[in-house]
N, C-alpha and C positions, 0 to 999 in steps of 0.2 A: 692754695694752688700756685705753681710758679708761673705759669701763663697769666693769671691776672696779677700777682707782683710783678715781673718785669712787662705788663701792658700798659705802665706809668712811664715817665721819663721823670724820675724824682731821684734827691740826691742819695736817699737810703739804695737806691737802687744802683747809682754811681760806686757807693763803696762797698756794696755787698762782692760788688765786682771786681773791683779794685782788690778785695779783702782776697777773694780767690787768685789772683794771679801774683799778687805778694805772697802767698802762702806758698805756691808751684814755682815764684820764680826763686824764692831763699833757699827752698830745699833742692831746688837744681845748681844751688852752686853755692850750698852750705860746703861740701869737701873742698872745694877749692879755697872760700875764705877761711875755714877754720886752719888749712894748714900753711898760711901766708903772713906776717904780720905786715906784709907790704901797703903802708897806706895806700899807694895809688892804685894797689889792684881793688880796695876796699871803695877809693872812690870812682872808679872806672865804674865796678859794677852797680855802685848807688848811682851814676849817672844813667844810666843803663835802664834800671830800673822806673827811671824818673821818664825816661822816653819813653819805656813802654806802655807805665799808665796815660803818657800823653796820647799815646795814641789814639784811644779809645774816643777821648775828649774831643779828638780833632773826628774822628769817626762820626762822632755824634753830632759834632757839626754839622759838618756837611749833610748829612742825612736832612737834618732840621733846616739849617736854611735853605736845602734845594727840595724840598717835599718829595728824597727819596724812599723814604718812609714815614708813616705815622709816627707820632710822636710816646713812643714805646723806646724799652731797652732792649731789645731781644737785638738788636745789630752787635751793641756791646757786649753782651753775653756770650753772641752766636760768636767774633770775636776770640772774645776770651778763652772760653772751653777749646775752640777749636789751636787757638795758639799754645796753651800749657799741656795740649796732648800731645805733643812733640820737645823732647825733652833737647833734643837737637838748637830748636830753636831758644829757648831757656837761656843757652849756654855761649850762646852768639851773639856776642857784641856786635855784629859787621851788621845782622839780618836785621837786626832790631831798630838800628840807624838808620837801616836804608830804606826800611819800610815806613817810619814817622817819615822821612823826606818825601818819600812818595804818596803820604796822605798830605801833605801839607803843598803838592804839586797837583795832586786831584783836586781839591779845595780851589785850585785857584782857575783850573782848567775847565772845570763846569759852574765856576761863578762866570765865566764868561758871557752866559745867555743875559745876561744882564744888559750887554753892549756898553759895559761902564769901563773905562780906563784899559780900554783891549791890550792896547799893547805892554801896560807896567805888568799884566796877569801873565800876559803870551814869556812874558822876560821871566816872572818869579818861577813860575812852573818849569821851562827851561832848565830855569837855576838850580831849583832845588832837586829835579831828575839826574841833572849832573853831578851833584852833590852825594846823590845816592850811588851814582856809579862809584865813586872813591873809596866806599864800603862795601859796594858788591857790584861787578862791573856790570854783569848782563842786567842791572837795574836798566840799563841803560837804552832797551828795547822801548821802555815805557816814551819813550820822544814822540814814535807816533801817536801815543795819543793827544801831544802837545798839537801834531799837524790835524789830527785829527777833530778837534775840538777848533780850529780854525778855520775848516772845513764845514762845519754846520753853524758856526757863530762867526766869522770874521774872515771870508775867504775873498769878499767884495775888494777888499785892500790890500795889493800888493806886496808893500812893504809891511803888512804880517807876516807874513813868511820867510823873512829875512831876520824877522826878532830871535828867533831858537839859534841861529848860527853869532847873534850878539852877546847872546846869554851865554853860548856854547863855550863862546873867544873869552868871555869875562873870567869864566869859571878857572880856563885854562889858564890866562895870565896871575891869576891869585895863588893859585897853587904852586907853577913855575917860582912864583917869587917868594912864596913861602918856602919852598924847600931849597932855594938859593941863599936865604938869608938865615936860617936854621940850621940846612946841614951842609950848607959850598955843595949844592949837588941841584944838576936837574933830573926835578918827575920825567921817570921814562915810561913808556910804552910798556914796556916790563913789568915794570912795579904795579902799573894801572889792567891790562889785561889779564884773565882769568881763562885760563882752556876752559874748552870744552869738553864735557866728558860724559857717556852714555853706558858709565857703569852702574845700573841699575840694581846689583846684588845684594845693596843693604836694604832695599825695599823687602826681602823675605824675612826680616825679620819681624815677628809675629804685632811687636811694640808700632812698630812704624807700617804695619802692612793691614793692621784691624783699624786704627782709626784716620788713617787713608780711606778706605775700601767705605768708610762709615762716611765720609766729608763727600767723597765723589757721588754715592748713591743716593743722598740726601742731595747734594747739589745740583745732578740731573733730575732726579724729582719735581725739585722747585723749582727747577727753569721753565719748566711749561708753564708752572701759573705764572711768572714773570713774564715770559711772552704774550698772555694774556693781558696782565695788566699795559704791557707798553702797548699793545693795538687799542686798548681804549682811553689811553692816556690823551691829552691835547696835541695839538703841532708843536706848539710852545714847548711842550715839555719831555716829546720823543725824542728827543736829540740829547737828552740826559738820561735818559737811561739807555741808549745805544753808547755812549760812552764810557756806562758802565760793565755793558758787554764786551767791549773792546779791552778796555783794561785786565779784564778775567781773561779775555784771547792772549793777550799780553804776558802777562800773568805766567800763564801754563805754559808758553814758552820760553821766560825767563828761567823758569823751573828743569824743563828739561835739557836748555844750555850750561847749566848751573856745572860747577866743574866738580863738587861734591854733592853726590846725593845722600843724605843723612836727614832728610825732612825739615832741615833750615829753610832750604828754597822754598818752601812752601805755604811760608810766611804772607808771601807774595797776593797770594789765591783769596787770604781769608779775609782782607776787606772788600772786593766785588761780592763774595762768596756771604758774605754774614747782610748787605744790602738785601738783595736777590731773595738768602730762606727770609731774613727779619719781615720783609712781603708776602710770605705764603704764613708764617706763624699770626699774621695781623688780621687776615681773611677770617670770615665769621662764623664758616665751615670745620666739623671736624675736630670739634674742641677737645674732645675726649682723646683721641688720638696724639692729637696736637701736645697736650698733657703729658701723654706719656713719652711721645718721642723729647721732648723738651727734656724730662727727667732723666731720661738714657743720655745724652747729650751733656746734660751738666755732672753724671756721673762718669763717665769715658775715661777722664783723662785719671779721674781716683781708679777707678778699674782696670787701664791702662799695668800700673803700678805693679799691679801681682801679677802681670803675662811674667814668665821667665822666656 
């Protein structure tokens, strides 16, 4: 049964996953490599690829060190399926980037409740949000959760709230100098800004409009039991998972800023969103069910394949 395999966090369970999303990401950008013999675009997209299994890895972190879940794989899975059912994102270097930065700025935003080393976390999370923006600008929303995470762990000290605009400056002077020393030219506004755009039309496509419709209805599902478990959670430990509802608030608006909609932005969604179900598939209730919806869900993205 795939509910009791992925109710381990074992490494067979790491590469079962890993093994599906190298299987979806080769064949989403098998036609581009086969007709390039461009090393760089062969190592562009192995780097690429190298990010996107990290991401999982930093996913699972966090989860484990801040007891956002039991120590299961279903975040990773929930994840994975929901990422290689968008072939969009597959094929976007930019999404893929900016999404590991922003799990590697969550990481540091809800290690905060710690009270350890506030401001070197308040500076990396900063960092690496910025970071994200240089791949896909409206990552760049995601800042409030930096203040916000400041706010329920570190809002006693003034000069916290001065660190994002430290980190802001830093970002900005690297880049300035990089592309002064690279190309004789400075980063403009231009180059770094993304319209906005609320052309929603490729949403009708059947490919991108079934396992949408599937991600959203399972995800308001599982938000009640999530709000369940956050009222009975500790003091200690409700100030992390409202952090992770903010980030999904976040999230869904970086999406519909997003200046193409093609289901890349969506990328965004599916780490609050694989925390959140990976909590309702953990519950003790409804195993049978659970079963089956689990098996529709890691089938999707192959069933995905034959919509025309």
């Amino acid at each position: 049964m795939l509910t009791s395999f992925f109710s381990k966090s074992k490494p067979v369970n790491f590469l079962a996953v890993a093994f599906i999303m190298a299987v979806f990401y080769i064949s989403a950008n098998f036609p581009e490599l086969i007709n390039t013999l461009d090393l760089g675009v062969w190592g562009t997209k192995m780097g690429v690829f190298v990010c996107f299994i990290l991401s999982i890895t930093v996913l699972d972190f966090i989860a484990k060190k801040n007891d956002l879940t039991k120590r299961s794989a279903f975040k990773i899975v929930i994840f994975a399926v929901f990422s290689v059912s968008f072939l969009a994102i597959l094929q976007n270097n930019q999404v893929i980037l900016a999404n590991l930065c922003i799990l590697l700025a969550l990481r540091r935003i809800i290690s905060l409740k710690s009270r350890k080393d506030i401001p070197k976390k308040i500076f990396d999370a900063t960092f690496w949000i910025c970071i994200a923006s240089l791949f896909y600008f409206w990552a760049i929303l995601f800042l409030f959760v930096v203040f916000i995470g400041i706010l329920v762990h570190a809002a006693n000290y003034f000069k916290n709230w001065l660190i994002p605009l430290v980190a802001f400056c830093t970002v900005v002077a690297l880049v300035m100098s990089f592309h002064i020393l690279v190309y004789s030219e400075l980063y403009t506004w231009e180059k770094w800004f993304q319209k906005v755009s609320f052309d929603f039309s490729l949403y009708q496509n059947l490919q991108l409009l079934i396992p949408l419709s599937i991600i959203i209805g399972l995800g308001i599902w599982t938000l009640f039991y999530y709000f369940g478990i956050m009222q009975k959670a500790s003091v200690n430990s409700r100030p992390t998972y409202i952090l992770v509802l903010f980030t999904l608030a976040l999230a869904i608006l970086v999406a519909i800023f997003s200046p193409i909609k093609d289901g890349s932005e969506l990328i965004f969604l599916f780490v609050p969103l694989s925390l959140i179900i990976s909590n309702y598939f953990e519950g003790k209730k409804e195993k049978i069910f659970k079963e089956i919806l689990l098996i529709g869900l890691v089938l999707m993205p192959i069933l995905i394949l034959f919509i025309s």
